[in-house]
VEXDREN-2710 file (C-alpha; in Angstrom, 1 decimal):
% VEXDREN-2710
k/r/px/py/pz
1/UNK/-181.4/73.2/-97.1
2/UNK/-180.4/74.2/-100.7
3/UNK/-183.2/73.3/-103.6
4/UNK/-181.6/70.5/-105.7
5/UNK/-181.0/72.0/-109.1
6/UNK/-183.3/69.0/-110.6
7/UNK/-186.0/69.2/-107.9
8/UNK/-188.7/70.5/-110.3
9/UNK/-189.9/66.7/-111.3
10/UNK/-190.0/65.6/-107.7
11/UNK/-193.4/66.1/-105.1
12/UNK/-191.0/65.0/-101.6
13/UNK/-187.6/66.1/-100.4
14/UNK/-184.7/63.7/-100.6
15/UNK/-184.4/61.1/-97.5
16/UNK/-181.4/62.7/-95.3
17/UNK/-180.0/59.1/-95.3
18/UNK/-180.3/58.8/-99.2
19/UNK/-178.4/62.1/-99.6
20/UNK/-175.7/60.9/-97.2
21/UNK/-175.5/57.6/-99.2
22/UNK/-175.5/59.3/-102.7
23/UNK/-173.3/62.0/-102.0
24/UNK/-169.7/62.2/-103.4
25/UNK/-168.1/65.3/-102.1
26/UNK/-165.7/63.1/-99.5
27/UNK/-164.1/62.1/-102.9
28/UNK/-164.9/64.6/-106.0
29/UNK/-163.6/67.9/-103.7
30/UNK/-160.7/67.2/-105.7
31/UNK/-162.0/67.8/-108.6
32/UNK/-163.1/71.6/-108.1
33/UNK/-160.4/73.2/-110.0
34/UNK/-160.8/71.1/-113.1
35/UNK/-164.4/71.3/-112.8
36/UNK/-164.0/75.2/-113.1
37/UNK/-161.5/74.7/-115.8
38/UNK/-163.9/72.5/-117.9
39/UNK/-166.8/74.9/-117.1
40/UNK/-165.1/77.8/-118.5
41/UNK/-163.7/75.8/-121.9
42/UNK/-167.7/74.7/-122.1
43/UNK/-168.7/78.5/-121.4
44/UNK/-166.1/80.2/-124.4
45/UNK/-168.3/77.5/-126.5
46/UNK/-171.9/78.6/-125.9
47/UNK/-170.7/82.2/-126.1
48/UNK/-169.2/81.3/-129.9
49/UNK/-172.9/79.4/-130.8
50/UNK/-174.8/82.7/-129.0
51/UNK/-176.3/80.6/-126.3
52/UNK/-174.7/83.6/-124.1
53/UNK/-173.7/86.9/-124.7
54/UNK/-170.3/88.3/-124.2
55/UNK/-171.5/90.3/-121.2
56/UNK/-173.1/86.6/-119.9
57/UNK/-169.8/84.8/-120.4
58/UNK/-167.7/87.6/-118.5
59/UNK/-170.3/87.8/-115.5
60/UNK/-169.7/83.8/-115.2
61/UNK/-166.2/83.7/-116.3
62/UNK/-165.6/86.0/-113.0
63/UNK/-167.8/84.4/-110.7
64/UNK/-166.2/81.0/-111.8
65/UNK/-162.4/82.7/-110.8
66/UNK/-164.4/84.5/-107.4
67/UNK/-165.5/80.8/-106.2
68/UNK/-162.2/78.9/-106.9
69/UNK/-160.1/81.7/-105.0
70/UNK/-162.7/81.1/-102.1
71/UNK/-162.3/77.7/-102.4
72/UNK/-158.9/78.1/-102.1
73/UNK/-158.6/80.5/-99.1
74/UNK/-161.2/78.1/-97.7
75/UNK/-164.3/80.1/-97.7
76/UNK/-166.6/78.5/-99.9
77/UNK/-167.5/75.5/-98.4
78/UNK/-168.7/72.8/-100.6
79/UNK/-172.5/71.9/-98.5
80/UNK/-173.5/68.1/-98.2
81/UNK/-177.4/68.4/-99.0
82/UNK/-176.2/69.3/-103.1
83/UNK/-174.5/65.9/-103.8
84/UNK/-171.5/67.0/-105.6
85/UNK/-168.8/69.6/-106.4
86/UNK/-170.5/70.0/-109.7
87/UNK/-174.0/71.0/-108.4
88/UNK/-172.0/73.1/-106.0
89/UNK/-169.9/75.0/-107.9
90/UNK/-173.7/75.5/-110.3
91/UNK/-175.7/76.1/-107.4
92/UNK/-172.6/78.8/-106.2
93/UNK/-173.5/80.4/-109.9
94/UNK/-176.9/80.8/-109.7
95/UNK/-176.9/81.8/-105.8
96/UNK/-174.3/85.4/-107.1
97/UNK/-175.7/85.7/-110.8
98/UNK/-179.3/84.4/-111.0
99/UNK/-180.9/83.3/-114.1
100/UNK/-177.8/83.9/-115.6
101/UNK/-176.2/81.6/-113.8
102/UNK/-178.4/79.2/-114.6
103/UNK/-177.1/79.3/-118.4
104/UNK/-173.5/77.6/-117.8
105/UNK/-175.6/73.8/-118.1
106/UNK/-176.8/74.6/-120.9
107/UNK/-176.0/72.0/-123.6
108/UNK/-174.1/69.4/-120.5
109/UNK/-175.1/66.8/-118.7
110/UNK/-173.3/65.6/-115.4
111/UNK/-172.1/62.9/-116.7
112/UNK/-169.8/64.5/-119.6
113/UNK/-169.3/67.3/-117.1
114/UNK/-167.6/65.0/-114.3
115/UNK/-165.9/62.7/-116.7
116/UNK/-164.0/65.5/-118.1
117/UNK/-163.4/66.8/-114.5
118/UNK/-162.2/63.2/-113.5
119/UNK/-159.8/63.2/-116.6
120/UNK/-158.2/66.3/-115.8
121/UNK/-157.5/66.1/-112.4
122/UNK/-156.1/62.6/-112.7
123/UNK/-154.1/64.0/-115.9
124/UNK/-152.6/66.1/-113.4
125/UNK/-152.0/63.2/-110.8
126/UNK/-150.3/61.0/-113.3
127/UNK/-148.1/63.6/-114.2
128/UNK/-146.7/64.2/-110.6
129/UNK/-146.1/60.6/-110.4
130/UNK/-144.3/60.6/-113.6
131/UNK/-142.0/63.1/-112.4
132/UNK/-141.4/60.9/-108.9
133/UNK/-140.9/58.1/-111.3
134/UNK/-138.2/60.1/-113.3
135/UNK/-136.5/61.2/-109.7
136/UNK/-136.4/57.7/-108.9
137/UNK/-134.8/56.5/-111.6
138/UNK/-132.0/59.0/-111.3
139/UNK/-131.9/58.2/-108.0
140/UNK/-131.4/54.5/-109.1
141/UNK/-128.7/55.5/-112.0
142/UNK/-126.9/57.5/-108.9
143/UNK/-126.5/54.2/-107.1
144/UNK/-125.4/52.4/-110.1
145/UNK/-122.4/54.7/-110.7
146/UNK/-121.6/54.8/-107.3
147/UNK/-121.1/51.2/-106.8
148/UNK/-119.5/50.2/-109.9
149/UNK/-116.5/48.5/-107.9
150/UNK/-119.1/46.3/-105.4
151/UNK/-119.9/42.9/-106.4
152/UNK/-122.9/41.1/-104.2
153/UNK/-124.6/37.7/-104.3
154/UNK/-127.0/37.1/-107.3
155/UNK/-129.7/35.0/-105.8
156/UNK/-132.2/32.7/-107.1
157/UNK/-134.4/30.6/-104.8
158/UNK/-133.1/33.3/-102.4
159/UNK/-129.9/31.1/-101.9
160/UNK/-126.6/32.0/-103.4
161/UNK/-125.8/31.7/-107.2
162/UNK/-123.8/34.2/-109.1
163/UNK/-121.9/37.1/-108.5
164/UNK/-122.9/40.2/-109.9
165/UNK/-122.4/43.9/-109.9
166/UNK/-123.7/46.2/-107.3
167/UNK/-124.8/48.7/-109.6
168/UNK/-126.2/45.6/-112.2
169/UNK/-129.1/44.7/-109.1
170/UNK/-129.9/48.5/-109.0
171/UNK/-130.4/48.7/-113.0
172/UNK/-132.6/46.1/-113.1
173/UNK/-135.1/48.0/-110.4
174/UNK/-134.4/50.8/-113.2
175/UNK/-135.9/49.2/-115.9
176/UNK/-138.7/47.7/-114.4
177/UNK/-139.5/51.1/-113.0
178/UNK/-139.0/52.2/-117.1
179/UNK/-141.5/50.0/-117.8
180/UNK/-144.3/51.8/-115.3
181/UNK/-143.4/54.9/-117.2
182/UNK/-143.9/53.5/-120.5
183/UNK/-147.1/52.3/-119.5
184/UNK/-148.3/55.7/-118.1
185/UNK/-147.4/57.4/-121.2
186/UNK/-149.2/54.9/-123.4
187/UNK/-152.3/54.6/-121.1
188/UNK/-152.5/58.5/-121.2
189/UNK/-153.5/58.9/-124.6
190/UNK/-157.3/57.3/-123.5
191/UNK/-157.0/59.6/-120.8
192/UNK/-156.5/62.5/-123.1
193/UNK/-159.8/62.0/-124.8
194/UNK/-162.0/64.8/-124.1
195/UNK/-165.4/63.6/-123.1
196/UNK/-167.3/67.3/-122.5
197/UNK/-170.1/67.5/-125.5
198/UNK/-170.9/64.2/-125.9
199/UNK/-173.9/65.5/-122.9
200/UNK/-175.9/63.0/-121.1
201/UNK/-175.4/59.8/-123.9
202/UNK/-176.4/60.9/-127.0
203/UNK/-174.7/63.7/-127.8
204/UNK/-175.3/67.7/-128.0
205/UNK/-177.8/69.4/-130.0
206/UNK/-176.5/73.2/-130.5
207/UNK/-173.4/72.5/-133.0
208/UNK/-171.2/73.2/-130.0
209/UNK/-167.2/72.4/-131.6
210/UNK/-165.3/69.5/-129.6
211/UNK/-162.7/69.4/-131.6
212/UNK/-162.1/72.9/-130.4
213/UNK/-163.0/72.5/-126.5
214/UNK/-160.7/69.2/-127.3
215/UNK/-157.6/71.7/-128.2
216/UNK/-158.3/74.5/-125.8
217/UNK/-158.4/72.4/-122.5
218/UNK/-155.2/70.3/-124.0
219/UNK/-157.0/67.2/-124.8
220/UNK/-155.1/65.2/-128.5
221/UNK/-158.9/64.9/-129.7
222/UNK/-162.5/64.6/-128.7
223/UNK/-163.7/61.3/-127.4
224/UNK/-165.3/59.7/-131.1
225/UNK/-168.6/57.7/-129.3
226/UNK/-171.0/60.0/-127.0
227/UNK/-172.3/56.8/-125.5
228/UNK/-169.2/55.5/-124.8
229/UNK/-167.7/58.7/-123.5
230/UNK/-169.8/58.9/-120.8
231/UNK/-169.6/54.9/-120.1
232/UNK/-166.0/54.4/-120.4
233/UNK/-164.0/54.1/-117.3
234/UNK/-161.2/52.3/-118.8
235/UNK/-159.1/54.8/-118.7
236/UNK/-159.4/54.5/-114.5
237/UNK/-158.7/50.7/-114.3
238/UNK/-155.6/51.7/-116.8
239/UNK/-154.8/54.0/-113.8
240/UNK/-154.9/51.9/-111.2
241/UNK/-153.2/49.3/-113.2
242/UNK/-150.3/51.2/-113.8
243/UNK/-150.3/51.6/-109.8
244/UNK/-150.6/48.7/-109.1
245/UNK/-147.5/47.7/-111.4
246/UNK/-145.5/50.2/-109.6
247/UNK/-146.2/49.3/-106.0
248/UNK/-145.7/45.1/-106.6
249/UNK/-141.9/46.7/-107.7
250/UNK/-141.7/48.5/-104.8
251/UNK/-142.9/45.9/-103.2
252/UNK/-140.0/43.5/-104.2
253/UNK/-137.9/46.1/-103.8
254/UNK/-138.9/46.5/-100.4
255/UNK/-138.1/42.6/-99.6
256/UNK/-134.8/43.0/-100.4
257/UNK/-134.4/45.9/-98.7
258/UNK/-136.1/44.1/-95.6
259/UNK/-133.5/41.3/-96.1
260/UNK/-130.8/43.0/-97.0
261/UNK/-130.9/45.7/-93.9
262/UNK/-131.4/42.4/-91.4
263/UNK/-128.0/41.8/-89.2
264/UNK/-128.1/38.2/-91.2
265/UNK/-127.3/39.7/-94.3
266/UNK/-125.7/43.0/-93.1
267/UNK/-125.5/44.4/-96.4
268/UNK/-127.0/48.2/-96.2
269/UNK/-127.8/50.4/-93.6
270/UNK/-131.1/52.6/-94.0
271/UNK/-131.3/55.6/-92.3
272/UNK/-132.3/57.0/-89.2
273/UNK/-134.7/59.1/-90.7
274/UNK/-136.5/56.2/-92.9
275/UNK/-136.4/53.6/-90.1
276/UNK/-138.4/53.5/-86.3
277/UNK/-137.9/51.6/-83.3
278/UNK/-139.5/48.9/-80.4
279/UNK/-141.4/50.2/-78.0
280/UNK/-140.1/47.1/-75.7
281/UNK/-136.5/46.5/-77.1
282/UNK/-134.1/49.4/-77.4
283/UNK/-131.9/47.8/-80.2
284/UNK/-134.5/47.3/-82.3
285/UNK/-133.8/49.2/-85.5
286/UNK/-136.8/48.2/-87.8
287/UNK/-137.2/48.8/-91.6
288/UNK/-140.9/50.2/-91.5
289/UNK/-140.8/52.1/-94.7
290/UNK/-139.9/49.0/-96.7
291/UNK/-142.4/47.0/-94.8
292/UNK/-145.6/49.2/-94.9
293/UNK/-144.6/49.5/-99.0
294/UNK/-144.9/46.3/-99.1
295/UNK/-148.3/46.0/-97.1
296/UNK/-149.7/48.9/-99.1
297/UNK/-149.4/47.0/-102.6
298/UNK/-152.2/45.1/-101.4
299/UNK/-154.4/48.0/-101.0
300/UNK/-153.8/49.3/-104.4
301/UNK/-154.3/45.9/-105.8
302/UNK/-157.4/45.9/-104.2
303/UNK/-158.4/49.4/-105.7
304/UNK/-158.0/48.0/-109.3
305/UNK/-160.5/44.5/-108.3
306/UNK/-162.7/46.9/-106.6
307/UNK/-163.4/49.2/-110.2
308/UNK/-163.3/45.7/-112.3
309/UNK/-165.7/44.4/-110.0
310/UNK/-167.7/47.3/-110.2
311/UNK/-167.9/48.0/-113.9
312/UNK/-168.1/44.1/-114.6
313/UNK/-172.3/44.0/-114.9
314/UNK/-173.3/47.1/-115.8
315/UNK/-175.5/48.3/-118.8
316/UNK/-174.6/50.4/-121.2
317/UNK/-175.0/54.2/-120.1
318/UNK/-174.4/55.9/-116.9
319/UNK/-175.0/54.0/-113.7
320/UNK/-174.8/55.9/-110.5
321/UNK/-172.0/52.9/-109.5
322/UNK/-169.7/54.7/-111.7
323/UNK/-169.5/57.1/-108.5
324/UNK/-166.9/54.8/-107.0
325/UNK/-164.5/55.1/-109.4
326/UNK/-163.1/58.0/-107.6
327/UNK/-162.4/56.4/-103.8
328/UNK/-160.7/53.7/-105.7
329/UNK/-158.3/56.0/-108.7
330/UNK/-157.7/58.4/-106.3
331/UNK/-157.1/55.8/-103.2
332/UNK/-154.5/54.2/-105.5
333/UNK/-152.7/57.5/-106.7
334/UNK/-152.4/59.0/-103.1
335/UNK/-150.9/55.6/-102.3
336/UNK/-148.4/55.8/-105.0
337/UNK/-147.7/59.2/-105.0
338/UNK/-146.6/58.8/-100.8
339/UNK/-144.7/56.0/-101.5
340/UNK/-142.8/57.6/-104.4
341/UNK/-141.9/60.3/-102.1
342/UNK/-140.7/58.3/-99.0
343/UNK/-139.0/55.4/-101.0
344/UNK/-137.0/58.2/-102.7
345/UNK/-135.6/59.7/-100.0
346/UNK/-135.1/55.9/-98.1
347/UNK/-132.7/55.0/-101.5
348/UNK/-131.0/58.5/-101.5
349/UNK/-130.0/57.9/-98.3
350/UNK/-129.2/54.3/-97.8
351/UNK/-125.5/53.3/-96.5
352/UNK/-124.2/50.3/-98.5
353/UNK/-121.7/48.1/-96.5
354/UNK/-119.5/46.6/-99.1
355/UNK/-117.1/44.9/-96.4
356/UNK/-120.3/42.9/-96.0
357/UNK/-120.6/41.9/-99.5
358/UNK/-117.7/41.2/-99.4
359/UNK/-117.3/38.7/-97.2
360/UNK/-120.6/37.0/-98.7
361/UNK/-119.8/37.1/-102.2
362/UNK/-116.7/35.3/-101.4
363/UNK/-118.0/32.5/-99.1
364/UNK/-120.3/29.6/-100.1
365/UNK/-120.0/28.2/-103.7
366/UNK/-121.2/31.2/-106.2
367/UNK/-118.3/30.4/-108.5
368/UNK/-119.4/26.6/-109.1
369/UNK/-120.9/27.7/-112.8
370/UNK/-117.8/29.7/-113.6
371/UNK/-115.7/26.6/-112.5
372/UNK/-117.6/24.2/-115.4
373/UNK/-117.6/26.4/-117.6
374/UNK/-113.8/26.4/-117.6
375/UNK/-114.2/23.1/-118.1
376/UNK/-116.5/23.6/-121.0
377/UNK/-114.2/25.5/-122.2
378/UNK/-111.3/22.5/-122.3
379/UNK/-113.7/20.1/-124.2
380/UNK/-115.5/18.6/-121.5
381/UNK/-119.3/18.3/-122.0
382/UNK/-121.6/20.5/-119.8
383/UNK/-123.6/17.8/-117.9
384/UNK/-120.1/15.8/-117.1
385/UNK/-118.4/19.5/-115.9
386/UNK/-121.7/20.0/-113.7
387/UNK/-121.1/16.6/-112.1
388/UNK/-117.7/17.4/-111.5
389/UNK/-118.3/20.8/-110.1
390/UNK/-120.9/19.4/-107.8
391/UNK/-118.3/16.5/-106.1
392/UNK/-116.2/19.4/-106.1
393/UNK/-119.1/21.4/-103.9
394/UNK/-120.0/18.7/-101.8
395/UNK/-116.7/17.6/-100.6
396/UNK/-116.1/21.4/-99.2
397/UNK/-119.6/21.5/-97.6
398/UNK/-118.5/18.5/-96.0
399/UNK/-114.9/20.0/-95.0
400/UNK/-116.6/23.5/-94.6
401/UNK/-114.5/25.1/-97.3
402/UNK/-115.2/28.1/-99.8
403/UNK/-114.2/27.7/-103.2
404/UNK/-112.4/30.7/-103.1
405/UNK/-109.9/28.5/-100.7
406/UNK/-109.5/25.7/-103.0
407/UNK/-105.8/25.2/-104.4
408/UNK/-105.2/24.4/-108.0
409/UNK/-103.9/21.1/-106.8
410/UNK/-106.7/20.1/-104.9
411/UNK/-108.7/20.5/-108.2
412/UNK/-106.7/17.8/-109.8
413/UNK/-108.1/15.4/-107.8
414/UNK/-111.3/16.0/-109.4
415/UNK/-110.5/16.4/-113.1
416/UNK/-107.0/15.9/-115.1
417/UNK/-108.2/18.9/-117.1
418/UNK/-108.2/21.3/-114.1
419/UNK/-104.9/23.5/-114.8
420/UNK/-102.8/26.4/-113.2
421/UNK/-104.7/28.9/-115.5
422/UNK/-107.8/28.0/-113.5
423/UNK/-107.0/29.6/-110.4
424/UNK/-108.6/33.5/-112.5
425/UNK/-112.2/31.7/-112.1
426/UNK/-111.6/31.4/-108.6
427/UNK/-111.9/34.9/-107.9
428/UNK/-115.4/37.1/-108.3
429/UNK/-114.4/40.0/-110.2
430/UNK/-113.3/37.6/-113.3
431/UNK/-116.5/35.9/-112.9
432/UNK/-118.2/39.0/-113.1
433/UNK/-116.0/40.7/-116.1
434/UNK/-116.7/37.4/-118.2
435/UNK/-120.2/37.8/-117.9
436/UNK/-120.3/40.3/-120.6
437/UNK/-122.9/39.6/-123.0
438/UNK/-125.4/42.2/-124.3
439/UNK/-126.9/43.1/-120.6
440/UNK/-124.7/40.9/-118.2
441/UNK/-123.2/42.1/-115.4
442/UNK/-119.6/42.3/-116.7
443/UNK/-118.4/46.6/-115.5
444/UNK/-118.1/46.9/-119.5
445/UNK/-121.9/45.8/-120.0
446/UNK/-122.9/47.8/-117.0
447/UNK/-121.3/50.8/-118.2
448/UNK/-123.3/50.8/-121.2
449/UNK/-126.6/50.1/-119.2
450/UNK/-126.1/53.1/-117.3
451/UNK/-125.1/55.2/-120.4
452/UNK/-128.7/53.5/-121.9
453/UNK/-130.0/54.5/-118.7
454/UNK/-129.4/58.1/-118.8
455/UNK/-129.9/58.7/-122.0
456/UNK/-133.9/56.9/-121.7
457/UNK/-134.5/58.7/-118.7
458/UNK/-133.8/62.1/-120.0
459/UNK/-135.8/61.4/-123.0
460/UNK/-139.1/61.0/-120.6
461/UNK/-138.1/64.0/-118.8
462/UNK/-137.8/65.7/-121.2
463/UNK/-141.5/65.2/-122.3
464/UNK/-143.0/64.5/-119.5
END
């Protein structure tokens, strides 16, 4: 069993059920290669106060680049009884290099030493997502211009109420999506507050230049309170927030797709690939992409209530609860990060039936608005043209008629003011076309929207 690197105040050895309760390493593996980065930024500075010589800093540079290539061919194997990566990777140091190893803690404590690790790695996280998040919104824009001709049911209530463009439903997943991108880039610039120097709480003694470790590990600036640096985990709730945001869109998105792909709607066909079958009933087609999104929102949600309810009590300083932060940031990252990936490839390859659409967006009543607002339009008040509208309605639930049926004639039985040039608000693309305010669903508005679109999406691309 390995000495721990702060044995030398302790008389017994650590309780083998205390170092399998304390120790991280099923979690802060992933932050090896950030830990090396960080070590090496922290290293260039004690060599530029003299707290190492060049000769030092190369010995430990090169020992630092020997471990992380064994870690990565899987040869150095990261051993239980030494808590952490961090002690690891020191203990790895001082196993090759001696006393000379022993130099590279000089002037850090753990807890700037792992905050900075944390940052990076999730830096690097949230970055992959933002590029799945930028795929998906192309992916979304694709589907837009694709189905610029298809008009389906707008629902509220889930029942019928308004036709709308095709490509209009898809644009409004776009911009919620936008938003989760927005929110990343804002929440990353806590992130990008470099931590490393501030040492255990109060700071660092040997004139060691964060501003300059800030700039050569890409940090924007050095983290301005050493007590709060190594305190902080707001920056991980922001995290998981933004996850959390994304999944509950997936998971609406996933309802609809759920509905949507059922034989009562009929209106889209997923996949093969992104569907699986019964075990009992060979025609069972079932959407378990969609459905399993939708269960794991609740897991992520659960990862950001799990780090509030951690952090709610504690004191000011490091606690050893600040340990979990990791199972739940990185628990809510993988989560997003798989269901990116799957939910791309699901939308990429989904079948839209428009003969479906079809058919629904003509039957029922969805043009009832568009029919008193005609009459609006020939003087009569609102609330009298929605009474009239709604006899109208009734008496062809009754004789199980569509509007779309209805003669001009037959709407002169209702109201003298119904005449022949009526019959254009009868059918769903006029209803669609006349909705053509800023960011309605006329093909005119929704042109523009996907122009918008494109242009905002290559924007965060582009500095992402």
């Amino acid at each position: 069993m390995a000495e721990k690197l702060w044995a030398g105040r302790f008389e017994e050895k650590t309780n083998k059920d205390v170092e399998l309760f304390t120790s991280s390493l099923k979690e802060d593996y992933r932050l090896i290669q950030a830990d090396i980065c960080a070590s090496k930024v922290h290293l260039h500075e004690l060599r530029r106060v003299d707290l190492v010589t060049s000769k030092e800093e190369k010995a430990i540079s090169d020992c630092l680049d020997q471990l992380l290539s064994e870690y990565k061919t899987g040869t150095f194997v990261l051993k239980a009884d030494l808590e952490d990566v961090h002690m690891n990777i020191e203990a790895y140091l001082i196993d090759k290099l001696g006393d000379i190893g022993k130099k590279i803690h000089t002037g850090r404590s753990r807890n700037d030493q792992v905050v900075t690790a944390f940052k990076l790695t999730v830096l690097g996280r949230v970055e992959k997502i933002t590029q799945y998040l930028v795929e998906l919104e192309n992916t979304l824009i694709d589907l837009a211009v694709k189905n610029l001709h298809v008009i389906v049911p707008g629902y509220t209530h889930l029942q019928k109420a308004q036709p709308i463009l095709l490509s209009h439903y898809f644009l409004a997943y776009f911009d919620m999506f936008y938003r989760d991108i927005e929110k990343i880039v804002f929440f990353k610039n806590y992130l990008m507050e470099l931590p490393l120097g501030a040492g255990a709480l109060a700071g660092n003694p040997f004139k060691m230049n964060r501003q300059l470790m800030s700039q050569e590990l890409g940090f924007r600036r050095p983290t301005s309170n050493s007590l709060d640096s190594i305190s902080d985990r707001d920056y991980a709730l922001d995290t998981i927030y933004a996850c959390s945001l994304i999944m509950q869109h997936f998971s609406r998105l996933s309802e609809d797709m759920i509905l949507w792909s059922s034989e009562e709607f009929g209106f889209i066909t997923i996949s093969d690939a992104y569907t699986t079958g019964s075990s009992i009933m060979p025609q069972k087609k079932n959407p378990d992409v969609s459905e399993l999104t939708r269960g794991k929102t609740g897991r992520v949600f659960g990862d950001l209530l799990n780090l509030f309810t951690t952090i709610k009590g504690l004191p000011m300083g490091y606690n050893r609860d600040l340990q979990e932060d990791k199972h739940a940031v990185f628990d809510a990252l993988g989560t997003v990060e798989q269901t990116l990936k799957v939910n791309i490839g699901m939308l990429q390859n989904l079948k839209i039936n428009e003969d479906s659409m079809a058919r629904n967006v003509n039957s029922g009543y969805l043009l009832a608005t568009d029919l008193a607002d005609y009459l609006v339009l020939k003087g009569v008040p609102f609330r009298e043209a929605h009474k009239i509208v709604g006899q109208v309605v009734l008496d062809c639930v009754r004789k199980e008629k569509h509007l779309v049926d209805l003669a001009y004639n037959e709407l002169q039985n209702y109201s003298s003011e119904f005449m022949k040039d009526v019959m254009p608000y009868l059918d769903v693309m006029h209803s669609v076309n006349n909705r053509d305010s800023y960011g309605g669903t006329a093909t005119k508005c929704v042109k523009e929207q996907i122009k918008l679109a494109k242009k905002r999406i290559k924007e965060v691309a582009n500095n992402a």
